[in-house]
C-alpha positions as CSV (number, residue, x, y, z in Angstrom):
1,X,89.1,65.0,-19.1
2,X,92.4,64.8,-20.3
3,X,93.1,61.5,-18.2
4,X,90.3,60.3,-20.7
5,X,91.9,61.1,-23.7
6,X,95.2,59.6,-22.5
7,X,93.1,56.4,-21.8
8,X,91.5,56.5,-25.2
9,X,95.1,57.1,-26.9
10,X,96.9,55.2,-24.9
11,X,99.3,56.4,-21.9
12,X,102.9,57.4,-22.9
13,X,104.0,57.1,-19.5
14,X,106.1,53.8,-18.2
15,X,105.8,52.0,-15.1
16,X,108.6,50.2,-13.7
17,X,108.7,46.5,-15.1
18,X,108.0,45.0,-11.9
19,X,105.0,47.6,-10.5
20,X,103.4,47.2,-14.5
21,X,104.0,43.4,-14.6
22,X,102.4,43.2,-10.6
23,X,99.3,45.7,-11.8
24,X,98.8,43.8,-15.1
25,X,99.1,40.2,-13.4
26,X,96.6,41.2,-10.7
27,X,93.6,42.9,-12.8
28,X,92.1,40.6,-14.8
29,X,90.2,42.8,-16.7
30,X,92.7,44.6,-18.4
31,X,93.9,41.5,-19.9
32,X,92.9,43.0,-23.2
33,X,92.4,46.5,-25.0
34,X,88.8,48.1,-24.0
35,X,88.4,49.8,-26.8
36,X,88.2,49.3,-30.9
37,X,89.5,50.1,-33.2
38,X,86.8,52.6,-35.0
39,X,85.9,54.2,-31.9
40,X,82.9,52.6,-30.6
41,X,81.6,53.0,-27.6
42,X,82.7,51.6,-24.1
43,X,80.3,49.4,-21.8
44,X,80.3,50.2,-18.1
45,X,82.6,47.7,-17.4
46,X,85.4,49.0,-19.4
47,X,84.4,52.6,-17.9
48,X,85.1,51.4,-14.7
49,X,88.7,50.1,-15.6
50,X,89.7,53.2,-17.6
51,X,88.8,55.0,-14.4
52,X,90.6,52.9,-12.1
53,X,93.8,52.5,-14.5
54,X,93.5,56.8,-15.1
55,X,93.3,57.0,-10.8
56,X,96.8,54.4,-10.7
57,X,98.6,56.7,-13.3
58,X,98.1,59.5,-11.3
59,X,99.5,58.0,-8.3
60,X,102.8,57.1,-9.9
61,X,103.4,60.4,-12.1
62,X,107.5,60.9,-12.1
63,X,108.0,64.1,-10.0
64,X,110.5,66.1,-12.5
65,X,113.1,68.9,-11.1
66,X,113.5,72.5,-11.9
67,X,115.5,71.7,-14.7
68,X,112.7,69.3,-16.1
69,X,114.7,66.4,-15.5
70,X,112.1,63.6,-13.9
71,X,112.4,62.5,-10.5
72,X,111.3,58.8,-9.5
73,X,109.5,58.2,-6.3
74,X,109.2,55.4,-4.4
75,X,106.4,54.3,-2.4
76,X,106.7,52.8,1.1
77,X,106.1,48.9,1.4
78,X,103.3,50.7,3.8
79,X,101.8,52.5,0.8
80,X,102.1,49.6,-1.7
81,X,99.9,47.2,0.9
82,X,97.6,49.8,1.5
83,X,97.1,49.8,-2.5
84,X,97.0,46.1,-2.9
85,X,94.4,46.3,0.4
86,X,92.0,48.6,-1.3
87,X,92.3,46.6,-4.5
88,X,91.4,43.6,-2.9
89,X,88.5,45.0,-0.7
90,X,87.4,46.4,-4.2
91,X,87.8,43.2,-6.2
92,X,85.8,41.9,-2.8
93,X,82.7,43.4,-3.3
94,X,82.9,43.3,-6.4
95,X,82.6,39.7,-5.8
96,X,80.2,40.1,-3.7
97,X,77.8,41.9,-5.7
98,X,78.2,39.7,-8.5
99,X,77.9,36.6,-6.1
100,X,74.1,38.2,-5.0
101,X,73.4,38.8,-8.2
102,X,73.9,35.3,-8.9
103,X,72.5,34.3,-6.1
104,X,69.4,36.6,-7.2
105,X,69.5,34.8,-10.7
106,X,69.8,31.8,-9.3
107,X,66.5,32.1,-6.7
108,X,64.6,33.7,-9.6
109,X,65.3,30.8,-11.5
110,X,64.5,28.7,-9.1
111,X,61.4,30.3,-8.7
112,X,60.4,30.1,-12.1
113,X,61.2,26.4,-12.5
114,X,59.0,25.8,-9.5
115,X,56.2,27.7,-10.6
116,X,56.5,26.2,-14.3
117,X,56.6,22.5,-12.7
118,X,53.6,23.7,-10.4
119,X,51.7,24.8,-13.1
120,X,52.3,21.4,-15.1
121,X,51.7,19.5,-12.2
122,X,48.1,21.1,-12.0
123,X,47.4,20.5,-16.1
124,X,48.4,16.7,-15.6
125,X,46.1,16.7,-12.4
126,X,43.5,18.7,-14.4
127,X,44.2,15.9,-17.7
128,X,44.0,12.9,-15.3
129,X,40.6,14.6,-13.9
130,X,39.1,14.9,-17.0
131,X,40.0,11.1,-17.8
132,X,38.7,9.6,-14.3
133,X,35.4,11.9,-15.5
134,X,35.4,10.2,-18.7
135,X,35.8,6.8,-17.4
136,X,32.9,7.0,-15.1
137,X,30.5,8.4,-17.6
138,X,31.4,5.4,-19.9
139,X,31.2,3.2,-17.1
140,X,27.7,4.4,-16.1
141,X,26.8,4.4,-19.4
142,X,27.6,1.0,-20.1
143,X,25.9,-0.3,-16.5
144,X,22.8,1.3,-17.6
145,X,23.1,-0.3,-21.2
146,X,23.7,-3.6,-19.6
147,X,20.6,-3.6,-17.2
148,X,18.4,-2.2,-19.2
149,X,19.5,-4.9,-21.5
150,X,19.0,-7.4,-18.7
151,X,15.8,-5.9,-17.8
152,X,14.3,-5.9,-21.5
153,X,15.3,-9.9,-22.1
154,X,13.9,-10.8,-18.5
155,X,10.6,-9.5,-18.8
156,X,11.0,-11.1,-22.9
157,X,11.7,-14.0,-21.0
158,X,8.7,-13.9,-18.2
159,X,6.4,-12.6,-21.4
160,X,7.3,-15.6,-23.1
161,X,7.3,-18.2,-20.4
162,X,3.7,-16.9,-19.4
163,X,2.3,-17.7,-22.9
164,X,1.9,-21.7,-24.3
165,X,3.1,-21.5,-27.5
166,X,2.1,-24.9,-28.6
167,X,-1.5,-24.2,-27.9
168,X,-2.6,-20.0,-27.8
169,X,-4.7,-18.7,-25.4
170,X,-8.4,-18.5,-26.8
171,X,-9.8,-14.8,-27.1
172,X,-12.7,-13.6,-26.7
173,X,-14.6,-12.2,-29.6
174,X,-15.5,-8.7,-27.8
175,X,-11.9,-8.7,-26.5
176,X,-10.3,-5.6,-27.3
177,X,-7.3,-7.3,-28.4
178,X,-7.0,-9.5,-31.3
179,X,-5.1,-13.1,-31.9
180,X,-1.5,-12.4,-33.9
181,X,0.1,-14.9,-35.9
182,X,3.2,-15.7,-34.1
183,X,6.1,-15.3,-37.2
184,X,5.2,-12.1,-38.4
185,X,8.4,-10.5,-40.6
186,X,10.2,-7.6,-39.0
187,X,9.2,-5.6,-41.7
188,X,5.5,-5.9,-41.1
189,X,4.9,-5.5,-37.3
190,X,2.1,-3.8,-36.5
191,X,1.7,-3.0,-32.8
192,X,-1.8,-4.7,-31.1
193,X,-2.5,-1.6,-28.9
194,X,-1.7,1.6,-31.3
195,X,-2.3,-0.2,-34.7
196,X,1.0,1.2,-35.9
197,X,4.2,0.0,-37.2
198,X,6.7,-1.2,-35.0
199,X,9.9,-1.3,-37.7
200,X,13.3,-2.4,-36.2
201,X,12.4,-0.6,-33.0
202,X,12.5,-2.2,-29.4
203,X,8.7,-4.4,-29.3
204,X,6.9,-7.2,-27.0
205,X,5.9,-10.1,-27.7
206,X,3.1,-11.8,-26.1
207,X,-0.5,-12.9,-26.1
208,X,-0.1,-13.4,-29.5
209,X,0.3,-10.7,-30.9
210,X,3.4,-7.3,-30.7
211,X,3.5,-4.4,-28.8
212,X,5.3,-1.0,-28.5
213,X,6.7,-0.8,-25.1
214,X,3.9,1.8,-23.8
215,X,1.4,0.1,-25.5
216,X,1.1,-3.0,-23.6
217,X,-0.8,-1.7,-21.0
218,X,-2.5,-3.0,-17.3
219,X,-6.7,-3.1,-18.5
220,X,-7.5,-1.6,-14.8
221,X,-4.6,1.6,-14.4
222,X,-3.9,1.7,-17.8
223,X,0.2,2.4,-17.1
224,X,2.4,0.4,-19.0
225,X,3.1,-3.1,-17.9
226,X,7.2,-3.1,-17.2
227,X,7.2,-5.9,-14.2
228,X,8.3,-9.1,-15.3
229,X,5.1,-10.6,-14.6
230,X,1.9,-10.0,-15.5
231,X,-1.9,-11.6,-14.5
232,X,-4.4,-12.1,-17.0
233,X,-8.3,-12.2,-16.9
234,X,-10.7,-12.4,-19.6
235,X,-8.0,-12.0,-22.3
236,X,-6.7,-8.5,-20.6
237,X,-3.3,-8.0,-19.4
238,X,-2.8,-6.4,-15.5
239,X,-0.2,-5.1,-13.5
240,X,-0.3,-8.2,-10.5
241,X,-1.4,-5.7,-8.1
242,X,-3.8,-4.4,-9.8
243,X,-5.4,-8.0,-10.7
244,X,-5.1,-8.4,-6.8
245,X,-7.0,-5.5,-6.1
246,X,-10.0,-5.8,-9.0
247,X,-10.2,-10.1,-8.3
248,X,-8.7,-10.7,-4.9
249,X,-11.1,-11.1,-2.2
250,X,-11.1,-9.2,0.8
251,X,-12.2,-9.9,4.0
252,X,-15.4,-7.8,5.0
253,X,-14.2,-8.5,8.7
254,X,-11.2,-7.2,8.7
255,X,-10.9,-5.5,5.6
256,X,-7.4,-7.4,4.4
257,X,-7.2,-10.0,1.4
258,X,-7.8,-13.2,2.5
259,X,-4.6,-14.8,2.7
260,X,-4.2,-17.9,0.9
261,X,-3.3,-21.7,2.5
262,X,-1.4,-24.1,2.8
263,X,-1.4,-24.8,-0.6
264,X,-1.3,-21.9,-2.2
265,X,-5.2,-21.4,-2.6
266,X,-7.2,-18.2,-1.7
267,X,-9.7,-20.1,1.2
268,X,-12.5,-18.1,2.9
269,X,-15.9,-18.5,4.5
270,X,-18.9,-16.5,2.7
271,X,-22.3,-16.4,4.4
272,X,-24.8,-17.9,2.2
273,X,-27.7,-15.5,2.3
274,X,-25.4,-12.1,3.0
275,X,-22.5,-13.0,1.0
276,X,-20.4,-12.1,2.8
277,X,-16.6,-13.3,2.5
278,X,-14.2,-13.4,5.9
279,X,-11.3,-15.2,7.1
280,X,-11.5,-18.5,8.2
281,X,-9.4,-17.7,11.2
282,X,-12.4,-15.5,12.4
283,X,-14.6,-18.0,13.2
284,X,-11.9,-19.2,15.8
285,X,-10.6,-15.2,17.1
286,X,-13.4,-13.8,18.6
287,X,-15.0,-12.2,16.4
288,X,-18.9,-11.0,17.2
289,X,-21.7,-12.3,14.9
290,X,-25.1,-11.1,15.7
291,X,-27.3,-13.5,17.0
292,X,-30.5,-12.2,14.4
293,X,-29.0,-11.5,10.9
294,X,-25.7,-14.2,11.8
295,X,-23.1,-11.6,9.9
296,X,-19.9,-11.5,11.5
297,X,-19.4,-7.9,12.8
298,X,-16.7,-5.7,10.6
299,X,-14.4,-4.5,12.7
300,X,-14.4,-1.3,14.8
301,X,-18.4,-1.6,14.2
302,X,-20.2,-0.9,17.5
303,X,-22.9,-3.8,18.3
304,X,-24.8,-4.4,21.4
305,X,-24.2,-6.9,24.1
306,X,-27.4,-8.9,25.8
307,X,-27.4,-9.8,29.6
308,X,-26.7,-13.5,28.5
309,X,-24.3,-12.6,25.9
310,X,-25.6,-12.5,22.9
311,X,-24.5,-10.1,20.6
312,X,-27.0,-8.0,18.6
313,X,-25.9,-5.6,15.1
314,X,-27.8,-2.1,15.5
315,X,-29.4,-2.3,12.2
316,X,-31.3,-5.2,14.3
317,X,-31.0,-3.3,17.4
318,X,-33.2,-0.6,15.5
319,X,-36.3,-2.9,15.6
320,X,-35.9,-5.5,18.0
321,X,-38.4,-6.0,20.5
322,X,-37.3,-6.1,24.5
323,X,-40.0,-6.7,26.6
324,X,-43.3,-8.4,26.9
325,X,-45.6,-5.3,26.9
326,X,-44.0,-3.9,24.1
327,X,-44.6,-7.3,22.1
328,X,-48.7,-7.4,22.5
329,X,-49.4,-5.4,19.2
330,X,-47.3,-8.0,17.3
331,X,-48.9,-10.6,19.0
332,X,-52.4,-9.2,18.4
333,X,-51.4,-9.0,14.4
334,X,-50.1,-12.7,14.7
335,X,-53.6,-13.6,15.9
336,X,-55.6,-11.0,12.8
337,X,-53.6,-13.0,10.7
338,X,-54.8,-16.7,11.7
339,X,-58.0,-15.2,11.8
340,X,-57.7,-14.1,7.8
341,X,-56.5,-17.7,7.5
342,X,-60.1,-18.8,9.2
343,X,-57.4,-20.6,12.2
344,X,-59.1,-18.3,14.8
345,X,-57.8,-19.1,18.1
346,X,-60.7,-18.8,20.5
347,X,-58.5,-18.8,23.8
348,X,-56.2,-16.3,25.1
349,X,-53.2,-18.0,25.7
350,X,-51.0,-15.2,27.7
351,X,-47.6,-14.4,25.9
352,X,-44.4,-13.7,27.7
353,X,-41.0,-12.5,26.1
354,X,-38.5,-14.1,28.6
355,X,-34.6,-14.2,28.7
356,X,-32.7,-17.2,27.5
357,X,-32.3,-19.1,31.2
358,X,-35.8,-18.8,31.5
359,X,-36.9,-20.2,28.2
360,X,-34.0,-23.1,29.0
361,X,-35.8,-24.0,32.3
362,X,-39.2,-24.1,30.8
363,X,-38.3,-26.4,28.2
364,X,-37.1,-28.6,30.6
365,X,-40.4,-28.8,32.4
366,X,-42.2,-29.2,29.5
367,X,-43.4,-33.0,28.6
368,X,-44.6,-32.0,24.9
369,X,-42.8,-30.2,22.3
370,X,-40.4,-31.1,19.8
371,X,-37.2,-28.8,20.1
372,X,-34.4,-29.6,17.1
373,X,-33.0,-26.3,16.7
374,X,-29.5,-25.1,17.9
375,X,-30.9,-22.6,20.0
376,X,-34.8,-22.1,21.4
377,X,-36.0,-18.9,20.8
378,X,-39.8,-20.1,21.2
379,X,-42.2,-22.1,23.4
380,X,-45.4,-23.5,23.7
381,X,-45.9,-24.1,26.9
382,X,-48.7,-27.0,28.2
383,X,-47.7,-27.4,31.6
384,X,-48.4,-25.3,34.4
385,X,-44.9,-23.6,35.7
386,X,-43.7,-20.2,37.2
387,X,-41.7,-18.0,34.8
388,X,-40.0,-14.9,34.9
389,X,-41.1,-12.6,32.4
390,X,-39.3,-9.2,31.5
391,X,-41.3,-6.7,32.8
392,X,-39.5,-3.5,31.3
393,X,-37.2,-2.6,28.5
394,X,-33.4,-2.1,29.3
395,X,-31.4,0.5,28.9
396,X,-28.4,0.5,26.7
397,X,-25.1,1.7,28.9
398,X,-21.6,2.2,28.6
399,X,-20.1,-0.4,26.4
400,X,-23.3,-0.7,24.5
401,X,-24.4,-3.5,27.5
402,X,-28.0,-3.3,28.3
403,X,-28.7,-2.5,31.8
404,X,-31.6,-2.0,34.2
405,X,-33.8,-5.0,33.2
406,X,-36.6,-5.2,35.1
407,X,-38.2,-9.4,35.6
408,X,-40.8,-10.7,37.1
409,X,-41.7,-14.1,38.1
410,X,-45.3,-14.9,36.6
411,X,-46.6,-18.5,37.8
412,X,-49.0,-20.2,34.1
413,X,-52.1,-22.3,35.3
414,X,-53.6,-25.0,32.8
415,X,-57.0,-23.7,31.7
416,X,-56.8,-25.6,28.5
417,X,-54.3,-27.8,26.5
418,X,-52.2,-24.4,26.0
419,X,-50.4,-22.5,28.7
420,X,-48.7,-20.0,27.3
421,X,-46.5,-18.9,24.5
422,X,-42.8,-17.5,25.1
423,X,-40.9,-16.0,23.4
424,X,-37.0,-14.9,23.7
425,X,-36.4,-11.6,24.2
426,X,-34.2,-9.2,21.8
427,X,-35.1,-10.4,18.8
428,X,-35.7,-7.8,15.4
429,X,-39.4,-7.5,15.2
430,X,-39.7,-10.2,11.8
431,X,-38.1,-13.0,13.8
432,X,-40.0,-12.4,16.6
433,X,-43.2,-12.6,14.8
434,X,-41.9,-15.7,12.9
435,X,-41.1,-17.4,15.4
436,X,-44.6,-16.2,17.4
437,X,-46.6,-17.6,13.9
438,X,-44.9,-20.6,14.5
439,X,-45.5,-20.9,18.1
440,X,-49.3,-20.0,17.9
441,X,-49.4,-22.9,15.1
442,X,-48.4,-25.2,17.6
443,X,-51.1,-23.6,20.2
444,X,-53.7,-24.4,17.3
445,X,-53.2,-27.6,16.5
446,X,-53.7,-28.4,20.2
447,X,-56.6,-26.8,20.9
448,X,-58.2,-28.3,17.7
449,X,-57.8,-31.9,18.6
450,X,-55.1,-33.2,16.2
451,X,-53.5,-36.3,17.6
452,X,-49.6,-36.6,18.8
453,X,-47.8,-35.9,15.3
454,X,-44.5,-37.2,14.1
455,X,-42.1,-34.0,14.6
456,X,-41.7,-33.8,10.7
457,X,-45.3,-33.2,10.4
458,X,-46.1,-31.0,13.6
459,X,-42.6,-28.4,13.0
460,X,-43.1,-28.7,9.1
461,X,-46.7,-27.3,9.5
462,X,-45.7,-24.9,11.8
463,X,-42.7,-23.9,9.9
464,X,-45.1,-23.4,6.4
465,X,-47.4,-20.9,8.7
466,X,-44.3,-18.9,9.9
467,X,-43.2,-18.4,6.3
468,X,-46.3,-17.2,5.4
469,X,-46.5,-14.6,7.8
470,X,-43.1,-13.6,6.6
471,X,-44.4,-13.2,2.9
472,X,-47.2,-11.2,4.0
473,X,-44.7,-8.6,5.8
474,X,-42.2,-8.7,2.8
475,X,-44.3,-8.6,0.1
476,X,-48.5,-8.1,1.0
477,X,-49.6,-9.9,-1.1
478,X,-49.3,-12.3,-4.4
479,X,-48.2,-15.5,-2.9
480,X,-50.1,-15.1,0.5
481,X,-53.0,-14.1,-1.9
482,X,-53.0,-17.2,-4.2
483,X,-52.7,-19.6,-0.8
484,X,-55.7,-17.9,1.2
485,X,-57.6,-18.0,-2.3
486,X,-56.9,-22.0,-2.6
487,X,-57.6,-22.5,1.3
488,X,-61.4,-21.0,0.4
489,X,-60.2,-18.1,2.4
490,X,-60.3,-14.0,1.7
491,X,-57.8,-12.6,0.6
492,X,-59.0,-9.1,1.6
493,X,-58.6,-9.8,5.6
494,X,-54.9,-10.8,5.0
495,X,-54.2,-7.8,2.7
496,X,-55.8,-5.7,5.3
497,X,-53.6,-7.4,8.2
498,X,-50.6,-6.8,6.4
499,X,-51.1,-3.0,5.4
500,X,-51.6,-1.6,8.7
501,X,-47.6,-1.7,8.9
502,X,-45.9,1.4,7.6
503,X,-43.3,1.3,4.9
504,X,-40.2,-1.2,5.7
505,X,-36.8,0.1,5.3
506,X,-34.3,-1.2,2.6
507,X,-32.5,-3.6,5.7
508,X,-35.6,-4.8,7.1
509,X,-37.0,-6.3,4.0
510,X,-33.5,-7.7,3.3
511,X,-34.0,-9.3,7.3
512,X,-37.4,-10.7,6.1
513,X,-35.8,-12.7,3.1
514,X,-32.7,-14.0,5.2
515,X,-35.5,-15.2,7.7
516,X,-37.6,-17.2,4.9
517,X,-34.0,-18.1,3.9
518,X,-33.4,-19.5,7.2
519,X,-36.5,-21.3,7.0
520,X,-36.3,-22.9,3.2
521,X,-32.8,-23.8,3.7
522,X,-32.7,-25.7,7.3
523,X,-31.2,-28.7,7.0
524,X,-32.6,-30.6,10.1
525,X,-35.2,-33.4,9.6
526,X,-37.9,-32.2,11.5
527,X,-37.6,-28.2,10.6
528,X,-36.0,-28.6,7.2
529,X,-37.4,-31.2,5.4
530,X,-40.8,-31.0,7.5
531,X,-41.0,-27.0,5.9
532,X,-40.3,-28.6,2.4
533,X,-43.2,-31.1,2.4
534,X,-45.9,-29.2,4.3
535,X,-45.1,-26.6,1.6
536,X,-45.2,-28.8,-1.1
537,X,-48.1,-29.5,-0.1
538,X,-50.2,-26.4,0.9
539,X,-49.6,-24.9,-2.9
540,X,-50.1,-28.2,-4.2
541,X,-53.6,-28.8,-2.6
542,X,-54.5,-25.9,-0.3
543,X,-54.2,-24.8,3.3
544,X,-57.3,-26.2,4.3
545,X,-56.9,-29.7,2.5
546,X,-53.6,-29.9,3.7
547,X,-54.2,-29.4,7.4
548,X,-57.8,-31.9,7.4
549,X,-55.4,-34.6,5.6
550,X,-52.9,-34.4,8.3
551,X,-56.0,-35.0,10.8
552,X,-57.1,-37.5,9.1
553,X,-53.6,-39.1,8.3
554,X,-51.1,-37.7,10.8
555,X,-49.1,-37.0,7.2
556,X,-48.6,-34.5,4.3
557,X,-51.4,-35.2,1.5
């Protein structure tokens, strides 16, 4: 250590001038003293050049003689450039390492100014996030403010425009809601549907009268009324499709509502008697209506198709009569019942149900007769001709088309001023025995001598007997009753004809009424307004009276 202390005291040896001088040129770091004053103590840097200082004064210690005296050396050039080679290779690294570690410093930094300038990066993406949220939330916000702004004065607007101001709509006095002034002060609104105040909240105004919002209700769902039009009927606010649904007409055809025309109006056909309501269009499509009841069939309703294609419903299939044997009791009742009437008819004029070519062809051949209707479906035959008859009832196949009818040809001789008496085929068992009444009125008046009649007279009469038989079917007895009591008839026997059916269902009693229907509402001369007189007449002044007056006149009394 004693190297140390010289460094720490200061070295008392001497250099050459020029080998001091090159040293202290070439070290820069012993430019100045590496020590204090009061003894502090040294850094590592200052270590490391008292070392390297100690290490040169070693190398150039002045070899003394025997007698003490000191000997210089000199160094070789060699030597000296191997020193000023080390020194440099020294102060080399030495630059080296301090260049990495600046280099190290320097990447460090680097990394740490990237990371900051990352990290800001992501708080201004994070800020600019948070901004673009904001906006949108104020933006949606203020779209929803605006429509339902929009949508509040629009259906003010369509409220408004649907009421007439000038003149108010008249109330009804059972209508739950009550007539409003029209200024009524903010303070002071009381709500028409709840009863309670509306203050400075949002309100309707309409029919008169203010309403909360939820108040103003549809009188058929009861849900609030928000469209921007409304219908009204009977002072009662709906929803538009709920008024469609409650007052709209639908067809019974097809089941849709019936669309509306042209211009703009709801046009439809209704059946007079069945009431019932179907498009216009269907009467041009297609569409089946049963030749019996005349109701259009609903659709995807099963009906059954005649041999000459007539359609026929199955409530009238259920009681419809399809071949002559079958019809002989109804004939036989037709006959009891001019016999409670005291009209017996002495002869027995044969009775044929026929199809419609063969009733066509005996009209045809017939000289007498007065036939006004659209279609014959009766006959009262005084010439002699061939006709074919059906023998036996058909059976119903696939399609609901009758098949297997059964005819026969059946040749009529004269034996008196009636032939015979035929009737169409197919018919529910109340027409057929109307129009077999009116038929066998027709036979009557023949064989009792009355003269040619005008066809107002003859079919009027006869028409007035087939609605009486109808009465006595549908109802047994009060109006059938107080004619046979005023024709000086009994009543009894006509009760008594009429009660040996069973009970009638619901649809057949409703067939019986469409038939008198029929009958009371024809509109042709000789049918229509023939029925109206003759039976004006017969509860005017009798059966009896009635029928000698037209003998005597040829007219109604």
């Amino acid at each position: 250590m004693g190297w140390l202390t010289k460094i720490l005291k200061g070295s008392s040896h001497k250099f050459s001038d020029g080998q001091y001088k090159r040293r202290y040129r070439e070290d820069r770091n012993l430019d100045s003293p590496r020590y204090s004053a009061d003894g502090s103590d040294f850094d590592k840097e200052e270590i490391e050049c008292a070392i390297a200082l100690s290490l040169s004064e070693q190398d150039h210690v002045i070899p003394q003689d025997d007698k003490g005296k000191k000997v210089i050396e000199y160094k070789s050039e060699t030597e000296e450039d191997d020193d000023e080679d080390e020194d440099e290779d020294e102060e080399s690294m030495r630059a080296q390492v301090e260049a990495a570690e600046e280099e190290e410093r320097r990447v460090a930094q680097a990394q740490i100014e990237e990371e900051e300038k990352r990290r800001a990066e992501e708080t201004q993406l994070e800020e600019i996030e948070k901004e673009l949220a904001k906006a949108r939330l104020e933006e949606e916000e203020m779209r929803r403010s605006k429509a339902q702004l929009e949508e509040d004065e629009q259906l003010a607007k369509a409220i408004q425009e649907s009421m007439n101001v000038g003149s108010p709509p008249r109330y009804d006095p059972g209508s739950i809601f009550q007539p409003y002034p029209f200024l009524i002060p903010s303070n002071h609104r009381i709500c028409a549907g709840c009863q309670a105040e509306i203050g400075h909240g949002r309100f309707l105004s309409c029919m008169g009268g203010v309403w909360h919002p939820e108040c103003f209700c549809c009188h058929a769902c009861e849900k609030p009324i928000i469209d921007y039009e409304f219908s009204m009927s009977g002072n009662r606010p709906f929803h538009k499709l709920c008024y469609k649904e409650q007052h709209h007409p639908k067809c019974d055809v097809c089941h849709n509502f019936i669309p509306t025309n042209l211009a703009g109006l709801i046009e439809y056909r209704a059946h007079p008697f069945w009431m019932q309501k179907y498009c216009p269009s269907h009467e041009r499509d297609g569409t089946p209506r049963c030749c019996s009841c005349e109701r259009m069939e609903p659709k995807d309703t099963k009906y059954l198709i005649l041999d000459d294609g007539r359609k026929l419903c199955l409530e009238c299939l259920d009681s419809a009569i399809m071949d002559t044997h079958e019809c002989q009791p109804l004939y036989l009742e037709i006959r009891e019942f001019y016999e409670g009437l005291h009209m017996r008819v002495e002869q027995q004029i044969p009775m044929l149900l026929v199809e419609r070519s063969a009733l066509n062809e005996a009209m045809e051949g017939e000289k007498h007769g007065h036939h006004h209707l659209p279609e014959t479906r009766g006959l009262c035959l005084s010439e002699e001709q061939t006709v074919t008859t059906v023998l036996r009832r058909p059976r119903i196949g696939a399609g609901y088309k009758l098949i297997d009818m059964v005819t026969e040809p059946c040749r009529l001789i004269r034996r008196c001023e009636v032939t015979a008496i035929l009737i169409l085929y197919g018919l529910p068992r109340l027409l057929t025995g109307s129009i077999l009444a009116h038929e066998m009125m027709h036979a009557w008046l023949r064989l009792n001598g009355y003269p040619n009649l005008r066809p107002e007279v003859e079919e009027g009469i006869c028409q007035v007997l087939a609605h009486m038989w109808l009465d006595s079917e549908t109802y047994a007895g009060t109006t059938l009753v107080d004619i046979a009591s005023s024709s000086s008839s009994s009543s009894s026997a006509v009760i008594s004809a009429s009660s040996k059916k069973g009970e009638r269902s619901e649809f057949e009693k409703k067939l019986g009424e469409f038939f008198k229907h029929q009958i009371e509402s024809d509109s042709s001369s000789a049918y229509g307004d023939g029925f109206r007189q003759g039976n004006q007449a017969v509860l005017k002044h009798g059966l009896r009276r009635t029928l000698d007056h037209i003998r005597l006149t040829g007219t109604f009394p």
